[in-house]
C-alpha positions as CSV (number, residue, x, y, z in Angstrom):
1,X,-15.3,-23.1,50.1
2,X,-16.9,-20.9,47.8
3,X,-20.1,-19.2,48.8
4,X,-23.3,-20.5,47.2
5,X,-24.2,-17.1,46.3
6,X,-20.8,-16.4,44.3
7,X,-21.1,-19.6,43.0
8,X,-24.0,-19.0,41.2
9,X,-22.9,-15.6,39.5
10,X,-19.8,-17.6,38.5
11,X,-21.3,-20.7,36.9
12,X,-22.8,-18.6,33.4
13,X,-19.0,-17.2,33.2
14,X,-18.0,-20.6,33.5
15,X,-20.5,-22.0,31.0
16,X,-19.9,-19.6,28.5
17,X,-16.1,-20.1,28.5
18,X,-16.5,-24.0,28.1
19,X,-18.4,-23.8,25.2
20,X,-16.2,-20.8,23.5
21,X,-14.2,-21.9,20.7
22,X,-10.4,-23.1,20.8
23,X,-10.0,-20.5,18.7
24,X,-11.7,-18.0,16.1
25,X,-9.7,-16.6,13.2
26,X,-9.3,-12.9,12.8
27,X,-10.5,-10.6,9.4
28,X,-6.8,-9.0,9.1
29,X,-6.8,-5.4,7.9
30,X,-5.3,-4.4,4.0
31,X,-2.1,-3.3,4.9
32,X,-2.7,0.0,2.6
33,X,-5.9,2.5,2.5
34,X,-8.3,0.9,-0.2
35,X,-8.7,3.8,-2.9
36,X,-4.3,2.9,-3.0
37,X,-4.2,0.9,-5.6
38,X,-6.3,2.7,-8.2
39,X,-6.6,2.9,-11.0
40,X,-5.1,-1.1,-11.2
41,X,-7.8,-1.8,-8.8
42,X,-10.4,0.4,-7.6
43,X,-11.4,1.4,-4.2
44,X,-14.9,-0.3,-4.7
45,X,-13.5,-3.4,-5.7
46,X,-11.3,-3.6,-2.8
47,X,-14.2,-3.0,-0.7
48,X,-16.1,-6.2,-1.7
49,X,-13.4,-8.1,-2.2
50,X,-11.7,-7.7,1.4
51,X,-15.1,-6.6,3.8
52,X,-17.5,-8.6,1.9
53,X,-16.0,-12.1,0.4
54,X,-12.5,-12.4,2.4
55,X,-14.4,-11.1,5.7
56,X,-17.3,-13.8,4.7
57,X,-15.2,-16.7,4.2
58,X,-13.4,-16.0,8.3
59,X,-17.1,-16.0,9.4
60,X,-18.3,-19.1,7.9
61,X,-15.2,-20.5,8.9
62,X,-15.2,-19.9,12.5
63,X,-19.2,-21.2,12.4
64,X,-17.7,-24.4,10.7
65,X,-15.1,-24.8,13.3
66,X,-17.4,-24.6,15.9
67,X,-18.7,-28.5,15.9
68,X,-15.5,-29.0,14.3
69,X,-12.4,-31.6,15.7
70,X,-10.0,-29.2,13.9
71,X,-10.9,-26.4,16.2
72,X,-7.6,-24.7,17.2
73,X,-5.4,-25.8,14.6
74,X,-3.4,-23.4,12.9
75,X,-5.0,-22.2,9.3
76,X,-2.6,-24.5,7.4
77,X,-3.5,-27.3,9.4
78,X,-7.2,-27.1,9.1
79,X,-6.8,-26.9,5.0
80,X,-4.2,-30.0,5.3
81,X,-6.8,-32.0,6.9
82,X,-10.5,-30.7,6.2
83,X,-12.5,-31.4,2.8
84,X,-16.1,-30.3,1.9
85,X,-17.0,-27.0,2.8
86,X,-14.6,-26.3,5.7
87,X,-11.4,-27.0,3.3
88,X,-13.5,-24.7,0.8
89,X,-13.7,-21.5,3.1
90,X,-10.2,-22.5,5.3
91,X,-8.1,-22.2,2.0
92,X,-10.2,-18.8,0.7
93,X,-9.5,-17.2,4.1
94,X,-5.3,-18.6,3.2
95,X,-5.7,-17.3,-0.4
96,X,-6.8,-14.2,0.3
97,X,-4.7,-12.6,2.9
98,X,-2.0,-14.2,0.5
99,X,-3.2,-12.3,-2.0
100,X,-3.5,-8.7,-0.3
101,X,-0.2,-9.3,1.4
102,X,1.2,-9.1,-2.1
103,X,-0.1,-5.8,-3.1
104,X,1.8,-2.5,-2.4
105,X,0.9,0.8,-3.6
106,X,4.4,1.6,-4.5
107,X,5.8,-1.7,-5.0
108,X,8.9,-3.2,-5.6
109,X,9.2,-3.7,-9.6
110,X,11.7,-6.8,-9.8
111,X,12.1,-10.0,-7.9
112,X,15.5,-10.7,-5.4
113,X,18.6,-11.6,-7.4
114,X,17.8,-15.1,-6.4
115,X,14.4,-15.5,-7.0
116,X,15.1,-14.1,-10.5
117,X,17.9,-16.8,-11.3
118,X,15.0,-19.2,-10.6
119,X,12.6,-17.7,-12.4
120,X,15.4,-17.4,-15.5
121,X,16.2,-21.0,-14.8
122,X,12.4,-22.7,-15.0
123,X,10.8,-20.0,-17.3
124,X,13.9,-18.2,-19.2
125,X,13.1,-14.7,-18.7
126,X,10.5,-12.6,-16.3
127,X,8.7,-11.7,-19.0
128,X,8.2,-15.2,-20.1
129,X,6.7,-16.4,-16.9
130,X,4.9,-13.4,-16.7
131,X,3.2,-14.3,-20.6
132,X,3.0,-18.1,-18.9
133,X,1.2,-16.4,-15.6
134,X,-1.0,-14.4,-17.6
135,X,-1.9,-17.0,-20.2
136,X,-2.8,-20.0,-17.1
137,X,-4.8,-16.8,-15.6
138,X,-7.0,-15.6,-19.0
139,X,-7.5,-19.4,-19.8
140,X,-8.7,-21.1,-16.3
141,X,-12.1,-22.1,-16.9
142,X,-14.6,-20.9,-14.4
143,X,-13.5,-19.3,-10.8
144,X,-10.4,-20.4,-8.9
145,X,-6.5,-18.7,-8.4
146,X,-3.3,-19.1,-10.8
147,X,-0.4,-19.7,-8.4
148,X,3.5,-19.1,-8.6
149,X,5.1,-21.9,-6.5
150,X,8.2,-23.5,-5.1
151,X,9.1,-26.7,-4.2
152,X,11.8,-27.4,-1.0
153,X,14.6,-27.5,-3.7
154,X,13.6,-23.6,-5.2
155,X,12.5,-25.1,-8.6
156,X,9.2,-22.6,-9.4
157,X,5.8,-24.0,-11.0
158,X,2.2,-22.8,-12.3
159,X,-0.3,-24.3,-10.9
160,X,-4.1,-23.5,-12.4
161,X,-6.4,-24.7,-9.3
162,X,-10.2,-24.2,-9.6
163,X,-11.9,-23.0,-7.2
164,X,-10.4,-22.5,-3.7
165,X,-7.2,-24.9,-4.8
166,X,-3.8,-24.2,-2.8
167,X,-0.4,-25.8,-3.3
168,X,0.2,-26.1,0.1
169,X,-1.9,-29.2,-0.6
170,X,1.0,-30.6,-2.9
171,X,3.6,-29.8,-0.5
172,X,4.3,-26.4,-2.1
173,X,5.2,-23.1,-0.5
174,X,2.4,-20.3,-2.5
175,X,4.6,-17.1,-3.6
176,X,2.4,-15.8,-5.7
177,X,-1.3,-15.8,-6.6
178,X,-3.8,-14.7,-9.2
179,X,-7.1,-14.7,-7.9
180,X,-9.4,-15.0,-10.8
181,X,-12.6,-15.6,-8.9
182,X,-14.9,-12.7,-10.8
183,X,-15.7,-10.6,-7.5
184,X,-12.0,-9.8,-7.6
185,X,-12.2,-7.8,-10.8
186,X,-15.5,-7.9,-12.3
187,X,-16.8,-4.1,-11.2
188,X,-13.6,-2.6,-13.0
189,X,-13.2,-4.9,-16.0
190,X,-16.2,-6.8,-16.5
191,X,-15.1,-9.8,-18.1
192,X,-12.2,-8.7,-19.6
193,X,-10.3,-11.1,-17.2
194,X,-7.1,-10.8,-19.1
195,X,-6.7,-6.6,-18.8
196,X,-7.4,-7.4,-15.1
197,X,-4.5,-9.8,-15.1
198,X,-2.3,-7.5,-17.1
199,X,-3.0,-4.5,-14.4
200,X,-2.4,-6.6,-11.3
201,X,1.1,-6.3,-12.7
202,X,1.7,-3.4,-11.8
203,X,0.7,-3.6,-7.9
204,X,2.1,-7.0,-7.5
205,X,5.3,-6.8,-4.6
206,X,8.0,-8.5,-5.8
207,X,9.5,-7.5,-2.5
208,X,7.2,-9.6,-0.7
209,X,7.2,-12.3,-3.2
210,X,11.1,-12.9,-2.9
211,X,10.7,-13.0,0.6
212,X,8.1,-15.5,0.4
213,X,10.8,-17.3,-1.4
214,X,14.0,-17.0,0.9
215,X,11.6,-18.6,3.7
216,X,9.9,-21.4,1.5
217,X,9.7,-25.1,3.4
């Protein structure tokens, strides 16, 4: 039997761990230093972006989760089944470490040989999709991200989605994203959304974007 005494000290522990969460998603580090993707994107901007509006969305995320029947599911599942405001902040924490997981400092200029033949199949050159990419980008009315995506088969899309719109929700696998939300450009380019666009270009990882690929669903 356990002593009254160390029962006592115990039962806050024991409180405390009952009503902890299942589980509370993590702020994940830039996998570069922030000033590394100047002058494309600057070291303030990545500031804000990744400490102030990605790191908001995982905190409001784990409060919604809290009260939540979807607490513990993987991040996927939660934006598969939630609506309202927990879908909203669920898919912003998705689409953002998407998005800085496809940034390199030195990145890889061209796509795999086989993501290329797709992209020459669906699109008919690089440059085209990129002219498609940047044209669903500079022309998405409002806030909201610009996605390259692939269906089981390999066949590639655009998909415009406002606000915090993901294709997982179509049954697509994300490869690439524009986020085009203004806190992810506005202190370098004001509203020049399109130069924004055009500059992402050239920190965009076609490395990790092809990879992405080989391992769609």
């Amino acid at each position: 039997m356990i002593p009254f005494t160390l029962l006592f000290l115990l039962f806050p522990m024991m409180t405390m761990n009952a009503a902890a969460p299942q589980t509370a998603f993590a702020v994940k580090e830039l996998p570069y230093d922030y000033g590394s993707l100047a002058p494309n994107l600057s070291e303030e901007t990545m500031r804000y972006h990744h400490d102030k509006h990605y790191a908001g969305y995982v905190a409001r995320l784990n409060e919604l989760l809290l009260d939540s029947p979807l607490s513990g599911l993987p991040l996927e599942d939660v934006i598969l089944s939630a609506d309202g405001a927990l879908y909203n902040n669920a898919a912003q924490v998705w689409n953002h470490e998407l998005f800085f997981e496809q940034l390199a400092p030195h990145p890889r200029r061209d796509p795999s040989a086989e993501l290329l033949e797709a992209i020459d199949r669906d699109f008919g050159s690089l440059e085209a999709f990129q002219t498609q990419m940047n044209r669903a980008a500079a022309g998405l009315f409002g806030s909201g991200w610009v996605w390259l995506a692939a269906d089981r088969d390999g066949h590639l899309s655009i998909l415009s989605e406002p606000n915090a719109g993901n294709p997982i929700q179509r049954g697509l696998t994300p490869l690439l994203g524009i986020d085009v939300w203004e806190h992810a450009y506005y202190i370098d380019y004001r509203n020049r959304r399109a130069d924004a666009v055009a500059a992402l270009w050239n920190v965009i990882d076609w490395g990790e974007v092809s990879r992405r690929y080989a391992l769609r669903r």
